[in-house]
C-alpha positions in Angstrom: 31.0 -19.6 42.4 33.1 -18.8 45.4 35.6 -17.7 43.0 33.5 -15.0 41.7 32.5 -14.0 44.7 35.5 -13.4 45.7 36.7 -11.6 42.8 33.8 -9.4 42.8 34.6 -8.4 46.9 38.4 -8.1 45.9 37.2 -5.4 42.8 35.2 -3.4 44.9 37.1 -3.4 47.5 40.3 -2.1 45.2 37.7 0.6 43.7 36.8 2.0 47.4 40.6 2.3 48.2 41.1 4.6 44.9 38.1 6.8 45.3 39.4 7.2 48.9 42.8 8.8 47.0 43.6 12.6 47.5 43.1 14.1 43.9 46.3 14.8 42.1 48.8 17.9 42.1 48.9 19.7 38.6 52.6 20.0 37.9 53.6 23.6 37.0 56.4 25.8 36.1 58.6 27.7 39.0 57.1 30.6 39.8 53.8 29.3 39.6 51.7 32.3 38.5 47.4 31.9 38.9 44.0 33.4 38.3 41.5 32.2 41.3 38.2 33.5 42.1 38.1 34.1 45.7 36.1 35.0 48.9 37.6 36.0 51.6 38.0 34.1 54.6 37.6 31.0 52.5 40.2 29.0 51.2 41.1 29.0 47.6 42.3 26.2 46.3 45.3 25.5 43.8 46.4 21.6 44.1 49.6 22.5 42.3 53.3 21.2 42.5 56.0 23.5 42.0 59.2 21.9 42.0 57.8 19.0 44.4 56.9 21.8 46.8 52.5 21.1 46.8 50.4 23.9 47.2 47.0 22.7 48.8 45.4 26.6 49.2 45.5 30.1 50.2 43.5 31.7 53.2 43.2 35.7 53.6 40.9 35.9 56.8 40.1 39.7 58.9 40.6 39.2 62.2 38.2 41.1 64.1 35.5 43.8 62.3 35.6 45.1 58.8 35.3 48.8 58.8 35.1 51.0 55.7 37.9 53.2 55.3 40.2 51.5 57.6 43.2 48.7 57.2 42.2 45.6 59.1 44.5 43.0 60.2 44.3 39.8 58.0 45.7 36.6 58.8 46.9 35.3 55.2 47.5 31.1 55.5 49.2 28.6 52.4 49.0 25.4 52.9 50.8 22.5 51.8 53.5 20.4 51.6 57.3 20.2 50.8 58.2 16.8 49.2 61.1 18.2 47.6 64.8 16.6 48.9 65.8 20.1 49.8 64.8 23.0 52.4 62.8 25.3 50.0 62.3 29.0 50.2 58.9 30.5 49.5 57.9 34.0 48.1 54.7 34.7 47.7 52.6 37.5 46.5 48.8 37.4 46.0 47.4 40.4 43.9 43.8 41.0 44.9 41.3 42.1 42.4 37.6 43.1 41.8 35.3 41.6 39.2 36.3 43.3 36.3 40.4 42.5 37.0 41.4 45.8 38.3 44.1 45.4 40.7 42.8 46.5 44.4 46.1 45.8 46.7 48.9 43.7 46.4 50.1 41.8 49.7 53.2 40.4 49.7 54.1 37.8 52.7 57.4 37.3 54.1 59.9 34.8 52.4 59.4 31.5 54.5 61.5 28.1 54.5 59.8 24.6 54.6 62.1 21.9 56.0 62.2 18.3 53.4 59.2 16.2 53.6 57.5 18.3 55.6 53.5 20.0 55.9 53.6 23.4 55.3 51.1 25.4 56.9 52.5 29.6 56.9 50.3 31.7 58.5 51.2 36.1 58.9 49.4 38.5 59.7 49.1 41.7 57.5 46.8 44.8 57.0 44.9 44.7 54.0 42.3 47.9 53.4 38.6 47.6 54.1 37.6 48.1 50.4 39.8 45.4 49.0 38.1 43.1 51.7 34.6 43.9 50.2 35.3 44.4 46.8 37.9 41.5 45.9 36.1 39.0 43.6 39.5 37.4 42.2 43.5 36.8 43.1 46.2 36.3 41.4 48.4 33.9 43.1 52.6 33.9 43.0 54.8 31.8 44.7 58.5 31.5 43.7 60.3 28.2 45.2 63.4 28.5 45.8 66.2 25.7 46.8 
């Protein structure tokens, strides 16, 4: 009996561990090119691998008040990590669009290293134009990984 006991204990204890996991990276092709619904000031989230560089998400944030007709300052964050065995280079553009797919602004970020086996966690600051703010419903993501 004790036998089962402790077989039963050791299972779910083995079944907690795993459902404590961080869910998997999608391997994908350098560039990794996307189609995300987003809202801004929330992250969007990719969970991709590109060339052992992970991509967790992608923030675009105003900083301070929206205001029709005017460019506001964004702060525009990726996250992730580099578990590649070499310094990578990152270039990333995000295309923002509304609902229907029409392009509203492109914003490219500066080119950025991450050092080997390290979090990444780029954050710049760009203007981005009131109406693209309010009317972006989607965001096409690229990043290009470069060794």
């Amino acid at each position: 009996m004790k036998r089962v006991i402790f077989a039963l204990v050791a299972a779910l204890v083995a079944g907690f561990v795993c459902a404590q996991e961080t869910p998997a990276y999608t391997p994908s092709e350098n560039p990794f090119q996307g189609d995300y619904a987003i809202t801004i000031g929330q992250p969007v989230v990719l969970r991709v691998d590109v060339v052992g560089v992970r991509l967790d998400d992608v923030t675009v944030t105003p900083i301070g008040e929206v205001r029709s007709g005017e460019k506001v300052k964004c702060e525009v964050t990726i996250a992730g990590a580099n578990t590649a065995a070499k310094k990578a280079e990152l270039t990333v553009v995000l295309l923002l669009e509304d609902g229907a797919g029409n392009g509203l602004e492109r914003v490219s970020l500066d080119s950025f290293k991450v050092k080997s086996g390290k979090q990444l966690r780029e954050r710049q600051r760009l203007p981005i134009e009131a109406a693209t703010l309010t009317g972006a419903k989607r965001v096409y993501v690229f990043v290009q990984v470069s060794f």
